[in-house]
Each structure stands twice: as structure tokens, then as C-alpha cells.
C-alpha positions in Angstrom: 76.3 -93.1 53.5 77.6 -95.0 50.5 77.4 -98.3 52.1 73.6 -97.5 53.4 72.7 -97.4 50.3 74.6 -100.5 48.6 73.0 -102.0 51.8 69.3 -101.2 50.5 70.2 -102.0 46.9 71.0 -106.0 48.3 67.8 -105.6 50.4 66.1 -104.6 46.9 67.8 -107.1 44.7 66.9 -110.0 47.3 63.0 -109.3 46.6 63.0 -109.6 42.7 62.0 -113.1 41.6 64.5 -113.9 39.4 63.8 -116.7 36.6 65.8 -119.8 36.5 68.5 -120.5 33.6 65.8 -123.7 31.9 63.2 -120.5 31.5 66.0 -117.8 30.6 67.1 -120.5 27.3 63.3 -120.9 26.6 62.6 -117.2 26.7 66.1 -116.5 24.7 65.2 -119.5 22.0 61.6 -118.1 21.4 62.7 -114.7 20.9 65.5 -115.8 18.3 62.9 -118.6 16.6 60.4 -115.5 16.1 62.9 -112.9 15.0 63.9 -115.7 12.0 60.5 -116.3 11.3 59.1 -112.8 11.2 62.6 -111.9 9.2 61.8 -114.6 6.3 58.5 -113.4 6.0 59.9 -109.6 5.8 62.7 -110.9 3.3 59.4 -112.8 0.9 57.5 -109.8 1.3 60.7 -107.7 0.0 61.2 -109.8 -2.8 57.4 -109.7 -3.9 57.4 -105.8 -4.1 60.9 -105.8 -5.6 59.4 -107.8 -8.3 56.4 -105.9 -9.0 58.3 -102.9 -8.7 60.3 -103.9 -11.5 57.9 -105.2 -13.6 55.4 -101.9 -13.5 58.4 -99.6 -13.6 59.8 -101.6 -16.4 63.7 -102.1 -14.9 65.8 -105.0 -15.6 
């Protein structure tokens, strides 16, 4: 019974298309370039409203 059914997990496993390692890095670098961009432009916008906070609420 147990090994029937490690025996169809293989059979599934074998018909995934699995992506090579040159695409995996690509994918992996893209997703870290974006998550530093889109975390600058977070931190600039921060600052911004940090700054106009303090200067319409009058805090030092």
C-alpha cells in the first residue's frame, strides 16, 4: 500500500517540467532586484510623509 503510492508520487514527479538552474538564478535575481527596488521607493515614500508629518504637526 505505502510503496503503491510512493510509486505514483515518482510517476507524478517525472511529468512536472522542472526549470533548469541558468533560469532558477534568473528567476531568483529578478525577484531580489525588484524587492530592492520596490523597497527604496517604499523607504523615499516613508521619508516624504515622515517629513510632512512633522512639519504640519509641528514635531522636531
Amino acid at each position: 500500500m505505502l510503496s503503491k503510492f510512493f510509486s505514483e508520487v515518482k510517476n507524478e514527479l517525472d511529468k512536472i517540467s522542472w526549470i533548469d538552474k541558468r533560469e532558477n538564478i534568473k528567476s531568483t535575481a529578478g525577484v531580489v532586484i525588484v524587492t530592492i527596488v520596490l523597497g527604496i521607493i517604499l523607504l523615499v515614500i516613508d521619508l516624504i510623509f515622515s517629513k510632512l508629518t512633522e512639519f504640519f504637526l509641528g514635531g522636531s
